[in-house]
C-alpha positions as CSV (number, residue, x, y, z in Angstrom):
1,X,-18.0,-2.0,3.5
2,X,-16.4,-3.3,0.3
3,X,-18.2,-4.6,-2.8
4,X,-17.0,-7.2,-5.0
5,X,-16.8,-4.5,-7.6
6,X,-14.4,-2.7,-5.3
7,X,-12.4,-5.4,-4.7
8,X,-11.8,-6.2,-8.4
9,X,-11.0,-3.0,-9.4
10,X,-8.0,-3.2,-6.8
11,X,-6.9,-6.4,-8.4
12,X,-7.1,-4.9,-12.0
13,X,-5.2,-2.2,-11.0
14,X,-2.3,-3.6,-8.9
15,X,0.2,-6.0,-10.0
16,X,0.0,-7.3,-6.4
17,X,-2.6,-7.9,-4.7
18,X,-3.2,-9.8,-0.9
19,X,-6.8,-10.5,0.2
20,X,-7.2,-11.5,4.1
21,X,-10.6,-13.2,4.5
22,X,-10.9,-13.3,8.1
23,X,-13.9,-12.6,10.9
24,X,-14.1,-10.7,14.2
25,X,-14.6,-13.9,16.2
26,X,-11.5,-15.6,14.8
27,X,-9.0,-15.3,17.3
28,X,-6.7,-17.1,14.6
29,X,-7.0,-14.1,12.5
30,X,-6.8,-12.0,15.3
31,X,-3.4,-13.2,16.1
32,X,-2.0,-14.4,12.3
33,X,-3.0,-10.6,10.6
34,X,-0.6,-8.4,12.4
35,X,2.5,-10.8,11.6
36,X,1.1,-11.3,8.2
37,X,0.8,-7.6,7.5
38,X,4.0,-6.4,8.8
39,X,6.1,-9.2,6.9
40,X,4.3,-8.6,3.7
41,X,4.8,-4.5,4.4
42,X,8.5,-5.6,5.3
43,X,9.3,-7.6,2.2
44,X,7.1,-6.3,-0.7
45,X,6.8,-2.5,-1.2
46,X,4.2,-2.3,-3.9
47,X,1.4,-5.3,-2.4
48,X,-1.9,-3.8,-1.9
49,X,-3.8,-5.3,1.7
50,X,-7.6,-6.1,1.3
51,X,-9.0,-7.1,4.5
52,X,-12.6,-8.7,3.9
53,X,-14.7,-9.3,7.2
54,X,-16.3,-12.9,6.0
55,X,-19.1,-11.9,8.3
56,X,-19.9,-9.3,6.7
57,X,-19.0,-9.5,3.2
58,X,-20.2,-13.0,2.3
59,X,-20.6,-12.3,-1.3
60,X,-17.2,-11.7,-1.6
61,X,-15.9,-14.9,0.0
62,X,-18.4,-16.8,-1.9
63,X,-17.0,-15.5,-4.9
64,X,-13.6,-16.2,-4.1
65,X,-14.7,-20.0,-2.9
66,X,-13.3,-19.1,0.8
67,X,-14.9,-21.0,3.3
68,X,-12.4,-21.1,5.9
69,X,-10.3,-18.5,7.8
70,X,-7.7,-16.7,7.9
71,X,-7.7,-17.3,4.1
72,X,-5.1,-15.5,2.3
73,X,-4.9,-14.7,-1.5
74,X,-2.6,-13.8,-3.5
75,X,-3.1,-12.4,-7.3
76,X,0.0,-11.6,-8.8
77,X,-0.7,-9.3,-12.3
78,X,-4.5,-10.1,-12.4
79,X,-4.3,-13.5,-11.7
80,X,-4.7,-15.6,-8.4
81,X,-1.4,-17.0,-7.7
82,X,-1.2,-18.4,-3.6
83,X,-4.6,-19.5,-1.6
84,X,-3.5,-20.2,2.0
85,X,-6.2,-20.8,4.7
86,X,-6.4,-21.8,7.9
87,X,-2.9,-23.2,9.0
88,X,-0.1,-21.7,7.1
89,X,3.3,-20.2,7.9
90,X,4.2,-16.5,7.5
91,X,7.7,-17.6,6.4
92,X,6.1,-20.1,4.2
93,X,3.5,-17.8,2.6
94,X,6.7,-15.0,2.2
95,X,9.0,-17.6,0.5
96,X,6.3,-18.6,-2.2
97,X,5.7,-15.2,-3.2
98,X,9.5,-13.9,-3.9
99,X,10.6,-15.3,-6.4
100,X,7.2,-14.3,-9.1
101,X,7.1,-11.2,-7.3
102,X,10.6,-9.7,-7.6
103,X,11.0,-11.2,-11.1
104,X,7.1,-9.3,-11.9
105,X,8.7,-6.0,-10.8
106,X,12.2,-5.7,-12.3
């Protein structure tokens, strides 16, 4: 189990950063994580992967104002930069995030 301590920490000390809010009973998640995970693995070598179980770690969603899932984030040097939930495109998600991310790490 993470703390919300643990997760900032992680965000303070990457430049990128991916939180997956998701929940065991979310066969959405479920199916959307794998994919996710793989093309973000695929196209970004230096993103670090938070997974937070919402059903577990509610403090952390709360604090991160996620109340629907799969909810993705993405913090980019510190800051958030993408908030994706619920319906949302691997391609799409991919394609926001090149642009800031290769110019962040030249």
């Amino acid at each position: 189990m993470q703390t919300l301590a643990d997760v900032q920490k992680i965000i303070d000390e990457n430049m990128a950063v991916m939180l997956y809010f998701s929940a065991p009973t979310c066969n959405v998640c479920k199916a959307l994580k794998p994919k996710l995970l793989e093309a973000i693995e695929s196209n970004f070598d230096k993103f670090e992967i938070v997974s937070i179980d919402t059903s577990i770690e509610q403090d952390i969603a709360a604090h991160y104002s996620v109340f629907a899932i799969p909810t993705v984030l993405i913090f980019l040097d510190g800051r958030e930069f993408l908030r994706k939930s619920r319906h949302m495109s691997i391609d799409e998600v991919i394609r926001e995030i090149e642009r800031p991310y290769s110019i962040m790490m030249s």
